[in-house]
N, CA, C and O atoms as a MOPAC input file, in Angstrom:
PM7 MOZYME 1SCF
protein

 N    110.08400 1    82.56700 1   121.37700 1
 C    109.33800 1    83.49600 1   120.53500 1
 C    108.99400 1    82.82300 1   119.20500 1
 O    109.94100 1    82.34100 1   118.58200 1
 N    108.12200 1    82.75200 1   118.83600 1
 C    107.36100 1    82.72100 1   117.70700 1
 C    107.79600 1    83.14700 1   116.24100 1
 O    107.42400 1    84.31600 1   116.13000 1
 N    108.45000 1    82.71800 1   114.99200 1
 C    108.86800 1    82.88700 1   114.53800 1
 C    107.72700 1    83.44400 1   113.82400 1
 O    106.59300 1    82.97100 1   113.90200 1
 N    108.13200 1    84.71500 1   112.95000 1
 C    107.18500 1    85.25900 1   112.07800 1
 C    106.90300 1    84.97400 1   110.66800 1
 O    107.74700 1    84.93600 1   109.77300 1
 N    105.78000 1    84.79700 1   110.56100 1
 C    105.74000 1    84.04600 1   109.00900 1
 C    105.13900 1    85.19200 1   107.60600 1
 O    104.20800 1    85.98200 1   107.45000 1
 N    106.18100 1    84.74500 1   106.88500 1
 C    106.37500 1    85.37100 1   105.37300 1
 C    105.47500 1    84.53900 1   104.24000 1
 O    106.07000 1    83.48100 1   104.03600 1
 N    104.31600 1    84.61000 1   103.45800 1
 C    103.74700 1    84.18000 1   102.45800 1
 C    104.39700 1    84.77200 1   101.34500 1
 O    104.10500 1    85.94500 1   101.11100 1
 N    105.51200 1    84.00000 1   100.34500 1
 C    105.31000 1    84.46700 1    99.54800 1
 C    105.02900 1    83.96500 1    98.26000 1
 O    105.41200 1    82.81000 1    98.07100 1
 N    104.24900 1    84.74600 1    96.97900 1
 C    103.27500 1    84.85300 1    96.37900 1
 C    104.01900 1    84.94800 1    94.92800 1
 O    104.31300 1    86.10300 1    94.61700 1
 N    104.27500 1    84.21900 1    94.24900 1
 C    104.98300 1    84.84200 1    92.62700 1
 C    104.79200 1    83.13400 1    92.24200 1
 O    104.77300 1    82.08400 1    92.88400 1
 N    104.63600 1    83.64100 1    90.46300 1
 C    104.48300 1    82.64700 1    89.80500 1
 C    106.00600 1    82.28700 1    89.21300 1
 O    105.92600 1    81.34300 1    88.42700 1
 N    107.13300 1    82.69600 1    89.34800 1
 C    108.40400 1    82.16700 1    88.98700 1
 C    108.85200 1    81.62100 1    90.41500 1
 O    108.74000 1    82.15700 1    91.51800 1
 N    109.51200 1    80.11600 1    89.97600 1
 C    110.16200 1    79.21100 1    90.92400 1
 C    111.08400 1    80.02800 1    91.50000 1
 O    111.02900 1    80.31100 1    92.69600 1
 N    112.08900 1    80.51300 1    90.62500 1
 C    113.34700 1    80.89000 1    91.10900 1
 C    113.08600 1    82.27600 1    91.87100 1
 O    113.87700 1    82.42000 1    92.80300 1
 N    112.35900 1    83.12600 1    91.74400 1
 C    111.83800 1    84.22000 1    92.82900 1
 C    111.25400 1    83.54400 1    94.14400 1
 O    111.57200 1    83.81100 1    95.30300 1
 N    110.50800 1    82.79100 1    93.79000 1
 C    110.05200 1    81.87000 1    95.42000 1
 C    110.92600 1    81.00600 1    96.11200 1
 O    110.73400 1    80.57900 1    97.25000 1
 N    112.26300 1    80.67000 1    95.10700 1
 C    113.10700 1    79.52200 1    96.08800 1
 C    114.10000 1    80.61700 1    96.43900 1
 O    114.82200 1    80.33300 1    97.39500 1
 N    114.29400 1    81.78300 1    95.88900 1
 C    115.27500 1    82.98800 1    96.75300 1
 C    114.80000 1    83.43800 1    97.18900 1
 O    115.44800 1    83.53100 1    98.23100 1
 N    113.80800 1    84.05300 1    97.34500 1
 C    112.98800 1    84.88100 1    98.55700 1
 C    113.05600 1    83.97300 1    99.93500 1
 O    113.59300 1    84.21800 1   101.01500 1
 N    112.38700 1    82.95800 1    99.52900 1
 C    112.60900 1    81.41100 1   100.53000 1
 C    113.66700 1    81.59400 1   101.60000 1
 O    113.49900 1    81.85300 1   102.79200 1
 N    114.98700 1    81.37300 1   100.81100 1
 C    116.27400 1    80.98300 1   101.22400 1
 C    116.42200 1    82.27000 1   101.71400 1
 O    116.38000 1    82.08800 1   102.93100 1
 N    116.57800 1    83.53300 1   101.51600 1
 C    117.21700 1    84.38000 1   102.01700 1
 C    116.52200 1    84.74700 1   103.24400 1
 O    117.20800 1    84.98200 1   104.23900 1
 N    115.05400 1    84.84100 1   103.31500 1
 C    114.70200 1    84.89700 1   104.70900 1
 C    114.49100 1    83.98600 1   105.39400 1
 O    114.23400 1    84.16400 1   106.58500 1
 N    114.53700 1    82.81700 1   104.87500 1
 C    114.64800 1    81.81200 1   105.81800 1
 C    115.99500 1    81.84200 1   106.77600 1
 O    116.13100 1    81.67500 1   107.98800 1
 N    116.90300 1    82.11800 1   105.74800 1
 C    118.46200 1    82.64600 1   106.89300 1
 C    118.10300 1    83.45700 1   107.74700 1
 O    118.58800 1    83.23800 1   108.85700 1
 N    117.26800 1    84.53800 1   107.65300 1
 C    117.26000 1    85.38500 1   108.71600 1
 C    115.81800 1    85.12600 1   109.98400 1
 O    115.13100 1    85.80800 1   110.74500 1
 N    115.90400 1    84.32600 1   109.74900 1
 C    115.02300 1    83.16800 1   111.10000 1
 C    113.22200 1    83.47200 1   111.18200 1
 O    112.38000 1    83.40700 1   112.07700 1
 N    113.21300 1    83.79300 1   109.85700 1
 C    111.90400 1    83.80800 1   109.05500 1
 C    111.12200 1    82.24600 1   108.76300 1
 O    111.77900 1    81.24400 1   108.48200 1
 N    109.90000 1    82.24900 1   108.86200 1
 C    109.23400 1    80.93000 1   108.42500 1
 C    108.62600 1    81.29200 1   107.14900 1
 O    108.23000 1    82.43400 1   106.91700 1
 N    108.53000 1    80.08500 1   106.11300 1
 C    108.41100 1    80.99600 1   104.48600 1
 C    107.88900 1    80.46300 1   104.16700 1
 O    108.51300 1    79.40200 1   104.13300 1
 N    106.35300 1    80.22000 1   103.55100 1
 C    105.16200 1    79.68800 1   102.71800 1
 C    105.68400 1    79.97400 1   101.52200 1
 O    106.50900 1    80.88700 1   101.49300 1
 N    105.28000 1    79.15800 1   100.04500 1
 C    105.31600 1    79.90700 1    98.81100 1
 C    103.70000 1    79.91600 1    98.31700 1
 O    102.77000 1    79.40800 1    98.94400 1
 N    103.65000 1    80.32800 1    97.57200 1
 C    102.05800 1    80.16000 1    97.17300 1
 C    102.60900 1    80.55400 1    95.39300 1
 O    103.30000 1    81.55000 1    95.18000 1
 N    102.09200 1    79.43900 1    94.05700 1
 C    102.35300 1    79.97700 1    92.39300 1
 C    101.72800 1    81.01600 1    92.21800 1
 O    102.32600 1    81.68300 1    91.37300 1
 N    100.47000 1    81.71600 1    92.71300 1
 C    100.02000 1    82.24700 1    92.08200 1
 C     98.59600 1    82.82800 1    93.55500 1
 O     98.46700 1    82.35200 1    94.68200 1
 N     97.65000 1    84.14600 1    92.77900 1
 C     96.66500 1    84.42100 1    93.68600 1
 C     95.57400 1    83.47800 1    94.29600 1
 O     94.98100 1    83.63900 1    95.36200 1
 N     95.40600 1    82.25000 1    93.21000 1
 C     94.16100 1    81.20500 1    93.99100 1
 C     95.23300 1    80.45300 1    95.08800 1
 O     95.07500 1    80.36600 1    96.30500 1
 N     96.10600 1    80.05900 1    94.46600 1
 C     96.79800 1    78.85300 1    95.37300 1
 C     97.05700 1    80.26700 1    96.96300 1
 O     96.31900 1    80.08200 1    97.93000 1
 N     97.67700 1    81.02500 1    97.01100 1
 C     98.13200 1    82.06500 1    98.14900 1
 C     96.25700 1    82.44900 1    98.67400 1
 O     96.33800 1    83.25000 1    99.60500 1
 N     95.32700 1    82.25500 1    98.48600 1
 C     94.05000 1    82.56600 1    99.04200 1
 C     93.81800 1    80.93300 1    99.66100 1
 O     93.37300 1    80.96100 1   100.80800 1
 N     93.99700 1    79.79900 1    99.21600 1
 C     94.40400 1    78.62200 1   100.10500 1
 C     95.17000 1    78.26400 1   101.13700 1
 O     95.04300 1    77.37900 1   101.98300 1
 N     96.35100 1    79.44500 1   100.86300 1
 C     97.16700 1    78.78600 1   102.07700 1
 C     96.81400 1    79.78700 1   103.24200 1
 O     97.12800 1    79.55800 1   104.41000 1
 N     96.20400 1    80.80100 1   102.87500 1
 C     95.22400 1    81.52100 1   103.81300 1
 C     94.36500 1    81.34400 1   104.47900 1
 O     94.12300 1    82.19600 1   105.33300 1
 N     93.50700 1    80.12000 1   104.37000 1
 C     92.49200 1    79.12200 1   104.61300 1
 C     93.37200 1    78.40400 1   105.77500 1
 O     92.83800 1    78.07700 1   106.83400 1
 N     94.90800 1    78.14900 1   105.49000 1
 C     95.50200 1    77.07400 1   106.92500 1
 C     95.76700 1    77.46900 1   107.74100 1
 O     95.84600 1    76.81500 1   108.78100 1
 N     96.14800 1    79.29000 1   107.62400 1
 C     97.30300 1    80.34700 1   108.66700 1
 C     97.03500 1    81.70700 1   108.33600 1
 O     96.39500 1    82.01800 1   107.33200 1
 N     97.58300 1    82.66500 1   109.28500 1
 C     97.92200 1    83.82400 1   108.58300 1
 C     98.98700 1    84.08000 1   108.95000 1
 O     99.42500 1    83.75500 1   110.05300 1
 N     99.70000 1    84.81400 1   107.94900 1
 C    100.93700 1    84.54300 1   108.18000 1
 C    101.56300 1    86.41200 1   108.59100 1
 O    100.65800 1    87.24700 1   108.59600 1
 N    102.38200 1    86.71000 1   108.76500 1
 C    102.38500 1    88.12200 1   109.73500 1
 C    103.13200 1    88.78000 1   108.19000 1
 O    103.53000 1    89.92700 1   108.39100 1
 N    103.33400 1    88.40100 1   107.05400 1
 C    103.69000 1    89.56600 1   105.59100 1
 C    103.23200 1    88.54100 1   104.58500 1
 O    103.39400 1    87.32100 1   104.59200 1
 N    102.74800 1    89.15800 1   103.89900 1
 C    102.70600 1    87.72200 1   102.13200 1
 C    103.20000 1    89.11500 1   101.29900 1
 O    102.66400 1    90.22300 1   101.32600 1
 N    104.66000 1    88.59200 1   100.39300 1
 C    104.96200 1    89.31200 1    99.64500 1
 C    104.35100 1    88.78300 1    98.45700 1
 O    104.24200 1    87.60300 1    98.12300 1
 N    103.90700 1    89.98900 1    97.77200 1
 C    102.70300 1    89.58500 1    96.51800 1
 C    103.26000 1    89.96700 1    95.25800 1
 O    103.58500 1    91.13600 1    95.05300 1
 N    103.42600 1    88.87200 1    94.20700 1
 C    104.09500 1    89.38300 1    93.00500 1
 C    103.21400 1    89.85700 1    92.34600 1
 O    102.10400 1    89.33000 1    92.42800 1
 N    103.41700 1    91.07200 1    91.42400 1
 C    101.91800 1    91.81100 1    91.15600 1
 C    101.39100 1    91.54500 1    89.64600 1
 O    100.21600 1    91.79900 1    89.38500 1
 N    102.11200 1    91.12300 1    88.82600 1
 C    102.02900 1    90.81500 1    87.60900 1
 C    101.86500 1    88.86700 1    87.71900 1
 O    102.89200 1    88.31200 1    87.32900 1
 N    100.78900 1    87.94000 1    88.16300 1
 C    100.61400 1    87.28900 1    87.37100 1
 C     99.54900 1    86.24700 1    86.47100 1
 O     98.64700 1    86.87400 1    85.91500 1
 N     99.53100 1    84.95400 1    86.28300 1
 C     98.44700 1    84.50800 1    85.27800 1
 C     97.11600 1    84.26100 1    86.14200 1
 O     97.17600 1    84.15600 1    87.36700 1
 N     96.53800 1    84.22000 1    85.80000 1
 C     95.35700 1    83.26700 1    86.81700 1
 C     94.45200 1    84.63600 1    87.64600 1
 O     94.68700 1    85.74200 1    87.15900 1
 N     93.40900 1    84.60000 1    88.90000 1
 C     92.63900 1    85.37600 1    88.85900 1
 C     94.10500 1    86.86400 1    89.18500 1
 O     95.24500 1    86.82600 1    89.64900 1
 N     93.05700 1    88.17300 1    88.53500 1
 C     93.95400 1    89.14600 1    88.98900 1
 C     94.61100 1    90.10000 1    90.11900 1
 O     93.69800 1    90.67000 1    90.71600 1
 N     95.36700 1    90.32000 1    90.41500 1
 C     96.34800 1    90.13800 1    91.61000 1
 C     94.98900 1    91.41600 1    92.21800 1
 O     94.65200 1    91.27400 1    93.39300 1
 N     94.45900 1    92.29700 1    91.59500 1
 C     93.79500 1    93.31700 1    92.54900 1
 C     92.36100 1    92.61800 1    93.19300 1
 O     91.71400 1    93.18700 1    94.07200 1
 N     91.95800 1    91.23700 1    92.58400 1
 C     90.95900 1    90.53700 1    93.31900 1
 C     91.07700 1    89.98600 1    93.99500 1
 O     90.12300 1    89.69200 1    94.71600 1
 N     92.59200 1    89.37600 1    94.25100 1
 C     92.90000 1    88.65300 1    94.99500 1
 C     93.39900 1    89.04600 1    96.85300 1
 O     93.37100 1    88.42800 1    97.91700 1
 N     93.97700 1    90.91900 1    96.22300 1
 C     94.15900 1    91.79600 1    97.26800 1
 C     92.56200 1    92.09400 1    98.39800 1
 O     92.43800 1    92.12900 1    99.62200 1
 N     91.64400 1    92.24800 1    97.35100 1
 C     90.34300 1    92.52900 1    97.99300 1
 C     89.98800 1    91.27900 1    98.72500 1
 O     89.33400 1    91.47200 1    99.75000 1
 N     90.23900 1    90.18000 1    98.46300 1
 C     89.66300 1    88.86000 1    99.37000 1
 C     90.55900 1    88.83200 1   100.39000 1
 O     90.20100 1    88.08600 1   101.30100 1
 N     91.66100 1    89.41400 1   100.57200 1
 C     92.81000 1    89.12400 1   102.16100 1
 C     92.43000 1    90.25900 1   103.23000 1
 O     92.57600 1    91.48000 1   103.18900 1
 N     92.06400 1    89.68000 1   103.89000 1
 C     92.01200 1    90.56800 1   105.13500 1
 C     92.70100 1    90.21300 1   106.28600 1
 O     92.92400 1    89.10300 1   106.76900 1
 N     93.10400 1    91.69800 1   106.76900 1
 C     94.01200 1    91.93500 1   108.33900 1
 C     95.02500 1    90.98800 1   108.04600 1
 O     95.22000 1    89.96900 1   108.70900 1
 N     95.71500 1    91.36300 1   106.96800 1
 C     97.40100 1    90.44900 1   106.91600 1
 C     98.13700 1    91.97000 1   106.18100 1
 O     97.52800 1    92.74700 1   105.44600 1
 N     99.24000 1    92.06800 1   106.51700 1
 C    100.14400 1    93.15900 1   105.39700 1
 C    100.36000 1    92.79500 1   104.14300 1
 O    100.44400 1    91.60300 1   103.84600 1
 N    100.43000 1    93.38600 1   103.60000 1
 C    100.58000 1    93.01100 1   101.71200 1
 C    101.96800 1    93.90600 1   101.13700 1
 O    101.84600 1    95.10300 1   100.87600 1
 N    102.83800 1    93.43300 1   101.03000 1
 C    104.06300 1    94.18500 1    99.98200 1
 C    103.96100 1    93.59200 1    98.49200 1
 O    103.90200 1    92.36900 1    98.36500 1
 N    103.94500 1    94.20000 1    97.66600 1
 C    103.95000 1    94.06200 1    96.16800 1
 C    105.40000 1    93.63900 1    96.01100 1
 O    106.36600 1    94.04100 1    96.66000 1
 N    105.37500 1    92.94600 1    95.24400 1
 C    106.95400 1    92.59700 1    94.82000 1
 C    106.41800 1    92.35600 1    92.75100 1
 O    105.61400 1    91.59900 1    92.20700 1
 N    107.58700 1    93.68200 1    92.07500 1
 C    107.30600 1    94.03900 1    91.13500 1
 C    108.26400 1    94.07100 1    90.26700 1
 O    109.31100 1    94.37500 1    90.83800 1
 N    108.44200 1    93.85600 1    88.85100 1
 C    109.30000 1    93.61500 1    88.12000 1
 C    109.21300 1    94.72300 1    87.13100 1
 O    110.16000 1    95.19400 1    86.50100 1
 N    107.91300 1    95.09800 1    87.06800 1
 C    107.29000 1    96.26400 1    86.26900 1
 C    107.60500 1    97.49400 1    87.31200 1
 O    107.59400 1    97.57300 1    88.54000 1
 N    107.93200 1    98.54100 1    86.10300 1
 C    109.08300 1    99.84500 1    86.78700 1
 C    107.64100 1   100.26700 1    86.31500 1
 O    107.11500 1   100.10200 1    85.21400 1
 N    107.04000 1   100.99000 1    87.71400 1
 C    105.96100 1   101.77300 1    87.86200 1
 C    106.38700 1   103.27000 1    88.78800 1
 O    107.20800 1   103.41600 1    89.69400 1
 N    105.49800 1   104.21400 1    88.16000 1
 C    105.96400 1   106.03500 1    88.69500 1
 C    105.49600 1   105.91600 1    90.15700 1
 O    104.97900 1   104.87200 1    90.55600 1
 N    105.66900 1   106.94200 1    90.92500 1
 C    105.49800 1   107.66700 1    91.96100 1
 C    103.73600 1   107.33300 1    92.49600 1
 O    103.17800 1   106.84200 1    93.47700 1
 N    103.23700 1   108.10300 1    90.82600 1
 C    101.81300 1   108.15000 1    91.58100 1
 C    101.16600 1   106.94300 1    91.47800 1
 O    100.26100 1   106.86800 1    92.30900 1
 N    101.30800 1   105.67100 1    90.57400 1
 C    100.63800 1   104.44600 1    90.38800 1
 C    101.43400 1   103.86900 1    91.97500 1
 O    100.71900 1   104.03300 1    92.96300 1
 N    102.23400 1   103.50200 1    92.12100 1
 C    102.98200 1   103.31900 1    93.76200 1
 C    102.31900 1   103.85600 1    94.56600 1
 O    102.11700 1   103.03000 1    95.45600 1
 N    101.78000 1   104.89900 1    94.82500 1
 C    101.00300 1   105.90500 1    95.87700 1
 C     99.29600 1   105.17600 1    95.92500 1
 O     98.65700 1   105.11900 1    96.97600 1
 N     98.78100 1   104.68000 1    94.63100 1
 C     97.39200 1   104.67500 1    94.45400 1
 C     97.61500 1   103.26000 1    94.77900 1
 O     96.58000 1   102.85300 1    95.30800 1
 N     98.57400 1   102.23400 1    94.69800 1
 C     98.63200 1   100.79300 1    95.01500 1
 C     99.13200 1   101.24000 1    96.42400 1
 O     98.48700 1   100.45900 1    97.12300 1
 N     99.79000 1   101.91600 1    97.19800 1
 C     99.70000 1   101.91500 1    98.69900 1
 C     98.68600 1   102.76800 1    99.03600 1
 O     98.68300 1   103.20600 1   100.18700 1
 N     97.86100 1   103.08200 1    98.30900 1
 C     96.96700 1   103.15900 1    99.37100 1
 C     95.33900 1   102.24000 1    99.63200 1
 O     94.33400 1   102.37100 1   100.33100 1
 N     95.91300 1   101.20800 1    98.49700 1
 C     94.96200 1   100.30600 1    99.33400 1
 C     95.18100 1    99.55900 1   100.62400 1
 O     96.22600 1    99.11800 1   101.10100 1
 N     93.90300 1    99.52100 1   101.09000 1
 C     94.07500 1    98.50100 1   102.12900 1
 C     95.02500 1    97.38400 1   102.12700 1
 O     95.19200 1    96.60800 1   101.18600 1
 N     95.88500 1    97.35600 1   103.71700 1
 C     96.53500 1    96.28300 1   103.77000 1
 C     97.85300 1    96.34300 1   102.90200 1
 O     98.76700 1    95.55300 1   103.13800 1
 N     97.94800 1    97.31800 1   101.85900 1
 C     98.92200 1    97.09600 1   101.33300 1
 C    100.08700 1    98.21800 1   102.13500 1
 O     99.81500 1    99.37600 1   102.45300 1
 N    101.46600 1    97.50100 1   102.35600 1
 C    102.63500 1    97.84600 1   102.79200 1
 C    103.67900 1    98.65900 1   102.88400 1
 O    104.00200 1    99.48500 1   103.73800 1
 N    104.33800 1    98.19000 1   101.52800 1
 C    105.00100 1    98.26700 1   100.93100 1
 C    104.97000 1    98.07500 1    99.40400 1
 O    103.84000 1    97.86800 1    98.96000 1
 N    106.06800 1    98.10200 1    98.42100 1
 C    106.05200 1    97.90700 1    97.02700 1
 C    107.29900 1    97.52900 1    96.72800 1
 O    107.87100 1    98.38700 1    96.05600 1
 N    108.10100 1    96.36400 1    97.01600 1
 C    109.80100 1    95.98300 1    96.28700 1
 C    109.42700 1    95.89700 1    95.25900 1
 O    108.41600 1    95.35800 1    94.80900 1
 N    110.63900 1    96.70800 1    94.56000 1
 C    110.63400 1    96.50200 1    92.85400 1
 C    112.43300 1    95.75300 1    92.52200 1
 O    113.59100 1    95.97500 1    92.87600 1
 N    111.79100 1    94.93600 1    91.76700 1
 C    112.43500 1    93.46800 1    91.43500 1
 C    113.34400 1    94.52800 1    90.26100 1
 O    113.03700 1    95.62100 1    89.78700 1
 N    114.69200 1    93.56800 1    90.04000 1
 C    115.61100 1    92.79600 1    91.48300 1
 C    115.77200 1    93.18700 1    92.37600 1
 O    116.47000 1    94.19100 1    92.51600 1
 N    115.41400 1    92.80100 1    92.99500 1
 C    115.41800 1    93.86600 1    94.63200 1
 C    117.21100 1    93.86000 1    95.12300 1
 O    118.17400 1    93.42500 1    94.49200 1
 N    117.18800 1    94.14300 1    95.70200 1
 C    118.78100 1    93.78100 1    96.26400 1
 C    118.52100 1    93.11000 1    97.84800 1
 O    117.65800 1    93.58500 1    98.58700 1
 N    119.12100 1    92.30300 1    98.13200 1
 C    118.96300 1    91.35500 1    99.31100 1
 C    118.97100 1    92.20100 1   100.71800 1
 O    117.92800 1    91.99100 1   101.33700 1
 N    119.62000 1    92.85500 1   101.20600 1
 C    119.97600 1    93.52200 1   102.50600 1
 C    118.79900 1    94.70000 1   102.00100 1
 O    117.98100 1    94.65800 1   102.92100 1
 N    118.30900 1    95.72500 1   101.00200 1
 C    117.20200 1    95.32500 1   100.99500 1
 C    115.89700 1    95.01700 1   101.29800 1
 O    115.20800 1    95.76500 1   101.99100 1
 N    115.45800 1    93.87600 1   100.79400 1
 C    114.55000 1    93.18800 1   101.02900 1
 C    113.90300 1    92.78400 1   102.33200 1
 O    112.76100 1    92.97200 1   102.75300 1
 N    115.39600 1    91.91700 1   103.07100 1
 C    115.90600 1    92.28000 1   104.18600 1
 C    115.08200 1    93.36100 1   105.57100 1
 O    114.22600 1    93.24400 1   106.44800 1
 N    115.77700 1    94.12000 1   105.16000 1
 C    115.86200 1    95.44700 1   105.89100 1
 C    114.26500 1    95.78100 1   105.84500 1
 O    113.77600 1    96.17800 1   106.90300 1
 N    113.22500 1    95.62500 1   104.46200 1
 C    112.04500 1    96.26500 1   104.72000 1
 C    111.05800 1    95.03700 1   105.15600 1
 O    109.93100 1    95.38000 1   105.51400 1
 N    111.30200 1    93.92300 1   105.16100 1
 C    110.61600 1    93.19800 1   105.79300 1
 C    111.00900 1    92.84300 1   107.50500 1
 O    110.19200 1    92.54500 1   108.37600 1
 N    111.82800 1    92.91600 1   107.59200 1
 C    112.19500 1    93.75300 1   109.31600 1
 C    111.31000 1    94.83000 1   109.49400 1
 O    110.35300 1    94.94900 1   110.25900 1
 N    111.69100 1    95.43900 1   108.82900 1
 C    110.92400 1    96.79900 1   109.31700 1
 C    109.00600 1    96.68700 1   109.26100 1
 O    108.33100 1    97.49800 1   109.89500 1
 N    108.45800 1    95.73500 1   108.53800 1
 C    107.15900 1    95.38400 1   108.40200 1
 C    106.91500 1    94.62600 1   109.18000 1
 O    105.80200 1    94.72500 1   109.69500 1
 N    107.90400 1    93.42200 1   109.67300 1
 C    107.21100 1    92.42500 1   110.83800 1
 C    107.89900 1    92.37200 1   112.14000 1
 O    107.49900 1    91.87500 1   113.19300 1
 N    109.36900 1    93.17300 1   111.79100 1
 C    110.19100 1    93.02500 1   113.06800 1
 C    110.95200 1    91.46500 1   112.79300 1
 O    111.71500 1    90.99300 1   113.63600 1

């Protein structure tokens, strides 16, 4: 079987080398991408079956970058403590997933990306 592949998307190292590591333990294949141009490149090589998307960062903005991905799942991964209804109006764009809000807790993280790719 085909291991399922995780893009994930944040401009801090240390969020991309733990996200990395922890699903890579759980027999995940793990792209990083710094930022929205570089993660619209590695889109160009694969698609990958989740890209967790950090939603806050530099470079083009994360909601232009959402509109150029198509037919892949999108989870927000967020550091910014956002309400009910801004969460509701970001899931209901297209493609988008889910919403982890950072620090996430591992089992977790875990648990909802299982539940998004199996």
């Amino acid at each position: 079987m085909a291991k399922k592949i995780i893009l994930v998307v944040d401009d801090e190292a240390d969020i991309r080398s733990s996200v990395k590591t922890i699903l890579e333990k759980e027999g995940y294949e793990v792209i990083t991408a710094v930022n929205g141009d570089d993660c619209l490149k590695k889109l160009e090589k694969g698609k990958p079956d989740l890209i967790l998307l950090d939603i806050m960062m530099p470079g083009t903005p994360v909601r232009e970058i959402v509109k150029k991905i198509k037919d892949v799942k999108i989870s927000y991964l967020s550091v910014v403590r956002t309400s009910e209804a801004e969460k509701e109006k970001l899931l209901g764009q297209k493609n988008i997933v889910d919403f982890i809000q950072k620090p996430f807790d591992i089992k977790d993280l875990v648990k909802r990306v299982k539940k998004l790719v199996g």
